[in-house]
Short mmCIF file of the C-alpha atoms (twelve columns), coordinates in Angstrom:
data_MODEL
# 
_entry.id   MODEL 
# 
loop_
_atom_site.group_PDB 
_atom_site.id 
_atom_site.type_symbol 
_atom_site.label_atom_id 
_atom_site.label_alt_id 
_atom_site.label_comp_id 
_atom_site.label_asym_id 
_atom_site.label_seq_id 
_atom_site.Cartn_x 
_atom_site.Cartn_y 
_atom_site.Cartn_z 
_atom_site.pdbx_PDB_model_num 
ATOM 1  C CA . UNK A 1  -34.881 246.335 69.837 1 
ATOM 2  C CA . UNK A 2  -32.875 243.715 70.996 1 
ATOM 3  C CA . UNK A 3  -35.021 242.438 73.857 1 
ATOM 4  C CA . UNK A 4  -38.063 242.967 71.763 1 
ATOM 5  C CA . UNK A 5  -40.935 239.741 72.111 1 
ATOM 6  C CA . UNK A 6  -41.549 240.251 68.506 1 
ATOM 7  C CA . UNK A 7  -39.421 238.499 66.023 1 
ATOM 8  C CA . UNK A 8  -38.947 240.054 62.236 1 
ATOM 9  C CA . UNK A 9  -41.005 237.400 59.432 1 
ATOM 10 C CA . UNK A 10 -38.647 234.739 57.657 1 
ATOM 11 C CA . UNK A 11 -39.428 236.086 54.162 1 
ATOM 12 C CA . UNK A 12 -36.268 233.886 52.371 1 
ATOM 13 C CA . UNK A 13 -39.498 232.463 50.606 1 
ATOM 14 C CA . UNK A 14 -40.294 235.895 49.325 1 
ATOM 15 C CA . UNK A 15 -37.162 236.514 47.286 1 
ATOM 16 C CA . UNK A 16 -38.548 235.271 43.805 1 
ATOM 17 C CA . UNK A 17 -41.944 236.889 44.647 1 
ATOM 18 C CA . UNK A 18 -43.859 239.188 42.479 1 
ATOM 19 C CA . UNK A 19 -43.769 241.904 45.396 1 
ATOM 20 C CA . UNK A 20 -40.294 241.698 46.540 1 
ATOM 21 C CA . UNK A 21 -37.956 244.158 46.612 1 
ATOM 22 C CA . UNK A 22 -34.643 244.691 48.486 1 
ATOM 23 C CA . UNK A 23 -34.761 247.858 49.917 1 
ATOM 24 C CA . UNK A 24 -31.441 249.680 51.630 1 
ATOM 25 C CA . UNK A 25 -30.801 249.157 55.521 1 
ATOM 26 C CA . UNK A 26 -30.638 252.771 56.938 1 
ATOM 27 C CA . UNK A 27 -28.608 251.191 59.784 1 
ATOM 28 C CA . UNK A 28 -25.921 249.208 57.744 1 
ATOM 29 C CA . UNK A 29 -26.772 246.158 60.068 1 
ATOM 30 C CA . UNK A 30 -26.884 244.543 56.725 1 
ATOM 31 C CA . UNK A 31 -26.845 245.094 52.889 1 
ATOM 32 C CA . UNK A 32 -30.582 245.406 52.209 1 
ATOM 33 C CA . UNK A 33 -33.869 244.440 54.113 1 
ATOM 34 C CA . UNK A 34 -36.570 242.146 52.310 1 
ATOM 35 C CA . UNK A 35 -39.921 244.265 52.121 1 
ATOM 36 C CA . UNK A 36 -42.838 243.458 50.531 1 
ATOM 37 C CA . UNK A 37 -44.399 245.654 48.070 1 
ATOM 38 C CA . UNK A 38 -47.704 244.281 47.390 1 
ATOM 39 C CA . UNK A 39 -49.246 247.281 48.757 1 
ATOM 40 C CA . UNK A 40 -48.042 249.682 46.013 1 
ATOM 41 C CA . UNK A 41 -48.497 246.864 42.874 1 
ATOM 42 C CA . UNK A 42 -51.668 245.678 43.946 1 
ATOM 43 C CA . UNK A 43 -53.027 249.235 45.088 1 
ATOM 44 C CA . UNK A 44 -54.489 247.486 48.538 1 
ATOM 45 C CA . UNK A 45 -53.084 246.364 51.687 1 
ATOM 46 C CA . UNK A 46 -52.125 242.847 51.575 1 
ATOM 47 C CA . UNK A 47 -54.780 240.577 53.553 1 
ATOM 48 C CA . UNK A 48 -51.725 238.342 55.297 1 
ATOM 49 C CA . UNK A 49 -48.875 238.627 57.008 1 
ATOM 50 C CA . UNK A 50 -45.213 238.089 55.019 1 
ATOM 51 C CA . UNK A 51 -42.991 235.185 55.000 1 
ATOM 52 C CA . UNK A 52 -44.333 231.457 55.322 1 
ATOM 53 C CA . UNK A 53 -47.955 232.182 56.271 1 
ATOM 54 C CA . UNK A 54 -48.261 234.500 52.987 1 
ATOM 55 C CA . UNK A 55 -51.264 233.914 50.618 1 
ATOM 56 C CA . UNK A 56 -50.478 236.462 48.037 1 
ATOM 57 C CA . UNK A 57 -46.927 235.093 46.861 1 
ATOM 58 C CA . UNK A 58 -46.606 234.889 43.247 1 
ATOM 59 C CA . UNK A 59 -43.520 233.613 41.228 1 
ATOM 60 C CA . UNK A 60 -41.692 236.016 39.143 1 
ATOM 61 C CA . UNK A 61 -42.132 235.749 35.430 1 
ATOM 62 C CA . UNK A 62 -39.693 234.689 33.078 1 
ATOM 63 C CA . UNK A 63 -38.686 237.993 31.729 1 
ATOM 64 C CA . UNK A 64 -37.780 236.924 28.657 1 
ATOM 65 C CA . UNK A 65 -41.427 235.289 28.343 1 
ATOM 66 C CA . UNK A 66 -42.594 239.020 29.589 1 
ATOM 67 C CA . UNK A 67 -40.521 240.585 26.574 1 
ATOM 68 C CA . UNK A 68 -41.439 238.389 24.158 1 
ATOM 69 C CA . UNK A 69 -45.023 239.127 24.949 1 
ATOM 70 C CA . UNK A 70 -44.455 243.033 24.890 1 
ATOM 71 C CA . UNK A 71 -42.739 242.480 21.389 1 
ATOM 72 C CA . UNK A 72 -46.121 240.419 20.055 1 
ATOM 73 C CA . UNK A 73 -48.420 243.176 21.577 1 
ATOM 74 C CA . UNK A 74 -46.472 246.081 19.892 1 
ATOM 75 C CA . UNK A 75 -46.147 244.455 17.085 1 
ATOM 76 C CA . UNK A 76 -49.589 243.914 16.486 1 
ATOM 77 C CA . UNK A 77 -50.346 247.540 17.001 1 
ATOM 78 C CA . UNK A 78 -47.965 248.625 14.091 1 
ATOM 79 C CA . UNK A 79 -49.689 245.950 11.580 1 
ATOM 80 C CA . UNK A 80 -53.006 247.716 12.870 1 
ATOM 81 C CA . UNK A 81 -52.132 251.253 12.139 1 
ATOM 82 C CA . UNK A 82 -50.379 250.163 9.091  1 
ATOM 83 C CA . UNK A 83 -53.671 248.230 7.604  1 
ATOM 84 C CA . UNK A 84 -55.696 251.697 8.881  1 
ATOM 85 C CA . UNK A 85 -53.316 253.655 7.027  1 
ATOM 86 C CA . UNK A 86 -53.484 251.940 3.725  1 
ATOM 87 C CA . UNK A 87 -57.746 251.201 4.014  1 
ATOM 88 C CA . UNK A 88 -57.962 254.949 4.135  1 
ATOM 89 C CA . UNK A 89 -55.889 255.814 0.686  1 
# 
């Protein structure tokens, strides 16, 4: 589509999003395209369009933040069976 009127979204904003994810060129133009996968985390179609004029963009975590809060949270389920085992003897 080289002539093409339409013009692909600038989505160099999206690379620290939530829903981005670098997904293989089947052409080889270039090493991966930026796509947007809000539509299978969020289980909806995104209400705007990608790039700049997005209104869904959300920053990345800090995954060690994430794992530390997995650790807590599976954590606290061990001390929870553990006082349910020893209430019961």
């Amino acid at each position: 589509m080289l002539n093409s009127p339409y013009k692909a979204p600038d989505m160099s904003r999206c690379t620290d999003c939530l829903y981005y994810f670098a997904a293989a060129d089947p052409d080889y133009y270039r090493s991966s395209l930026p796509s947007c996968v809000y539509i299978l985390r969020a289980k909806r179609r995104r209400p705007c369009p990608p790039g700049d004029k997005c209104t869904e963009y959300r920053r990345i975590p800090d995954i060690s933040t994430v794992y530390r809060d997995k650790l807590k949270r599976e954590y606290r389920v061990f001390r929870l069976k553990k006082q349910d085992g020893e209430g019961g003897r």
